[in-house]
N, C-alpha and C positions, 0 to 999 in steps of 0.2 A: 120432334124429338121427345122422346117419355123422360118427364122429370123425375128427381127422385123424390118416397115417399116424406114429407116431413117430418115422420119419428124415426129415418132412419137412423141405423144403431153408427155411432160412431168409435171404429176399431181401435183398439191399443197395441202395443205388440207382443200383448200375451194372449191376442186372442189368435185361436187355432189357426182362423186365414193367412194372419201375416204370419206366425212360425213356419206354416208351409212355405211361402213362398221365403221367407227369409231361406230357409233351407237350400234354395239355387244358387246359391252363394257360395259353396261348394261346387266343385267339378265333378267329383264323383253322385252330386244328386243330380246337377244336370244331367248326367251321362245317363245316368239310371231314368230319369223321366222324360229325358227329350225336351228339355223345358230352359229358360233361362230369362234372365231379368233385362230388362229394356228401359232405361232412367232417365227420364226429364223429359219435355213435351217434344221435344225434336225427333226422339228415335223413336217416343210411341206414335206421333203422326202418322211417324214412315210406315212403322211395323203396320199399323191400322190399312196401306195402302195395299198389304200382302194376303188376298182372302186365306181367311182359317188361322192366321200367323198368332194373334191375340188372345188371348183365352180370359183374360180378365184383366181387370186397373184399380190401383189402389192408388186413391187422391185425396188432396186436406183439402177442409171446406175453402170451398172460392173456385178452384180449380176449375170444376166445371162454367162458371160463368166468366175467368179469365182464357179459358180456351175451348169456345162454343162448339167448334169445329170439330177439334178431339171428340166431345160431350156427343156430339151428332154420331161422327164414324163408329163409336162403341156403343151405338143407343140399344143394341142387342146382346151387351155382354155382360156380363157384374162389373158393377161399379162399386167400389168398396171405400166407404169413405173412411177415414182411419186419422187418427192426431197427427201432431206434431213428430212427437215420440216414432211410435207407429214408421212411420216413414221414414223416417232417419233412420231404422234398423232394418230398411229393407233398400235404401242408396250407399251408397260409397262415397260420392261426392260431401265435402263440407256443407257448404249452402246446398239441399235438395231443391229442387225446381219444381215441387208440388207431385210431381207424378211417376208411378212407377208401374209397368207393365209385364204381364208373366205371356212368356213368347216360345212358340216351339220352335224348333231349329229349322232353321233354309237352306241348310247345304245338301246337295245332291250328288248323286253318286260322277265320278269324273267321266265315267263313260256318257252319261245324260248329258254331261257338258258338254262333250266332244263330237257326239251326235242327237244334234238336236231337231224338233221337229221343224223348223224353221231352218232361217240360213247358218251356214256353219260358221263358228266361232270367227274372226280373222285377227283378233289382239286379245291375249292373257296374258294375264300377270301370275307368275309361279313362283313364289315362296320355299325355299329347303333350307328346312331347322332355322326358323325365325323366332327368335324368343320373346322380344318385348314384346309385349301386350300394346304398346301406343303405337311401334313402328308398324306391325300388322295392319293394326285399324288403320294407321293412314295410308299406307299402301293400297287397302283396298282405296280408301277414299279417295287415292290418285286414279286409280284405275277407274274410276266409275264416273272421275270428273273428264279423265281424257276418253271416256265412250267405249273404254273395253269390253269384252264381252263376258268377263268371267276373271276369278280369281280362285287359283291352287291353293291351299296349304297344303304342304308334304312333311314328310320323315316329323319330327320332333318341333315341329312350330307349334307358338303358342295355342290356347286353343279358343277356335275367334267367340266363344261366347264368355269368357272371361268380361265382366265388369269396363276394364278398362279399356279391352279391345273395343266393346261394343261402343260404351262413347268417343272411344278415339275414330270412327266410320264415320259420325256428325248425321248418320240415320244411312248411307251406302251400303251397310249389311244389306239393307233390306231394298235396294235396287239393282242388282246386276247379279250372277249367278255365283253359287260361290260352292266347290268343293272340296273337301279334306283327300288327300291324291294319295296318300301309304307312303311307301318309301319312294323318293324323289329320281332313284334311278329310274325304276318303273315306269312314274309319271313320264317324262322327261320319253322312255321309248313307246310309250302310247302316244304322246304329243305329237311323235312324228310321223307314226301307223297314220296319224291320223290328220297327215298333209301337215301339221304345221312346221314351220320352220323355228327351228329352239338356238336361241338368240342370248351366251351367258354375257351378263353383264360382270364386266374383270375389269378388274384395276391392272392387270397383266394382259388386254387381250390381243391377239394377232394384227387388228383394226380395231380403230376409234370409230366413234358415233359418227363423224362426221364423214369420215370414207366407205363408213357402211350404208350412207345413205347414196354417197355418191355412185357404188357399187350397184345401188340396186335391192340390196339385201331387205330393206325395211319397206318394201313394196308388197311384199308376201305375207300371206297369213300368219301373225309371227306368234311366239310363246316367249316373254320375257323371263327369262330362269337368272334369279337374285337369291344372293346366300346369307349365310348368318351376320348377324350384325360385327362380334368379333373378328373371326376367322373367315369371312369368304365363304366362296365356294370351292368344295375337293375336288384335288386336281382330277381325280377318276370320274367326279361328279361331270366338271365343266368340259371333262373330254367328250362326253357323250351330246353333247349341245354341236350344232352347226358350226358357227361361229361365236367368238369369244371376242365380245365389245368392249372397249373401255371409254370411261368418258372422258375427254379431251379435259386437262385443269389450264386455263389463261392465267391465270392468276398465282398466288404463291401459296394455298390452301392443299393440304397433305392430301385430301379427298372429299367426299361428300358422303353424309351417311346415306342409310340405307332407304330412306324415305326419299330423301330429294331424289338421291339417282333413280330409282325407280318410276317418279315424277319424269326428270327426262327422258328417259328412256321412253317410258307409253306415250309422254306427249311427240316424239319427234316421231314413233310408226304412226300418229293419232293424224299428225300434219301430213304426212306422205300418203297414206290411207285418202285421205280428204281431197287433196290436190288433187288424188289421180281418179276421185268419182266426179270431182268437177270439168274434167276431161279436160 
């Protein structure tokens, strides 16, 4: 691993590097540069595991000898040592975790998703007009815990390199595939051009989780289609879905947001999927 030089210059945040990258803090510079910020050693790990994904790191002294590992994976990239200061105007977070990384974007186009060069997709998680920034991130981060293959955002969800999305993943952005799909009716009929069976998760649906399992339904290559955190999913939207799931409430709880259900939901096709490769 190439150390760094001893007189290296140590950054503030008037110095040019961090105003550029502070600048990804903005949506409209993302957009404009394909670039976005990756905060604390967890997601720059991950990012680091994505070749080309990293473009550079900005760290306060220690960093590299509290996490040798990081230090190793970036040993070919700039490493920007920078203050206290410095960093704090390039995190969000309160307490910074030392490190901050500038990341190009990993989504690809939903067709790439749908036909991939390898085996075809058999579990997505599809997102229409999800706003919060936390519920996104952990959606995907469900999805990637229950082994799906990919994750939608569509029509007006947030948008996943937003600050808060990204640490709301816990570093998942950057394992499992992930596309921005346009407007969600579209999506929703290439999903099913494209064999998958679109599965809306409703608090109103025709069948519960648990009949739809017993049905058979969640044996098939499925596309979990989840709606806004307020309002659901439109009724035009969820018509175009196969079937309309709800999840079964035991208890005296109005509902589940939008994270858990989605949790259930991928892990119970994740179980049926599993059972029936273990023959």
């Amino acid at each position: 691993m190439a150390g760094l030089p001893a007189d290296a210059p140590l950054l503030g945040k008037s110095s040019g590097r961090v105003k550029a990258a502070r600048r990804l803090a903005r949506r409209a510079s993302r957009a404009e540069l394909g670039l976005f910020l990756a905060e604390g050693p967890q997601a720059v790990r991950e990012a680091l595991t994505v070749p080309g994904c990293v473009r550079e790191v900005f760290a306060v002294a220690g960093a590299a000898d509290e996490h040798p590992d990081i230090r190793a994976a970036a040993a070919d990239l700039p490493w920007h040592l920078v203050d206290d200061g410095a960093l704090a105007s390039l995190a969000e977070t309160v307490h910074p975790q030392g490190l901050v990384a500038v990341c190009r974007f990993v989504d690809r186009p939903l067709d790439e998703l749908l036909s991939p060069a390898g085996t075809a997709p058999r579990l997505l998680a599809v997102c229409a007009d999800v706003r919060d920034p936390g519920n996104a991130g952990t959606v995907i981060r469900c999805a990637d815990a229950a082994g799906a293959d990919g994750v939608v955002l569509a029509g007006s969800s947030v948008d996943p390199y937003n600050g808060k999305t990204v640490r709301a993943t816990v570093g998942s952005l950057f394992h499992l595939p992930l596309a921005l799909g346009g407007d969600p009716r579209d999506a929703v009929r290439r999903l099913k051009e494209a064999g998958l069976t679109v599965l809306a998760a409703d608090g109103v649906g025709e069948t519960d989780l648990d009949a739809a399992e017993e049905r058979g339904l969640l044996q098939r290559p499925t596309a979990w289609l989840f709606g806004n955190e307020a309002w659901g999913l439109p009724d035009d939207l969820a018509a175009l879905a196969d079937h309309r799931v709800s999840i079964p409430i035991h208890g005296r709880a109005e509902s589940l947001n939008l994270a858990t259900a989605a949790a259930v939901c991928l892990y119970s096709s994740a179980r049926v999927h599993r059972r029936a490769d273990r023959g």
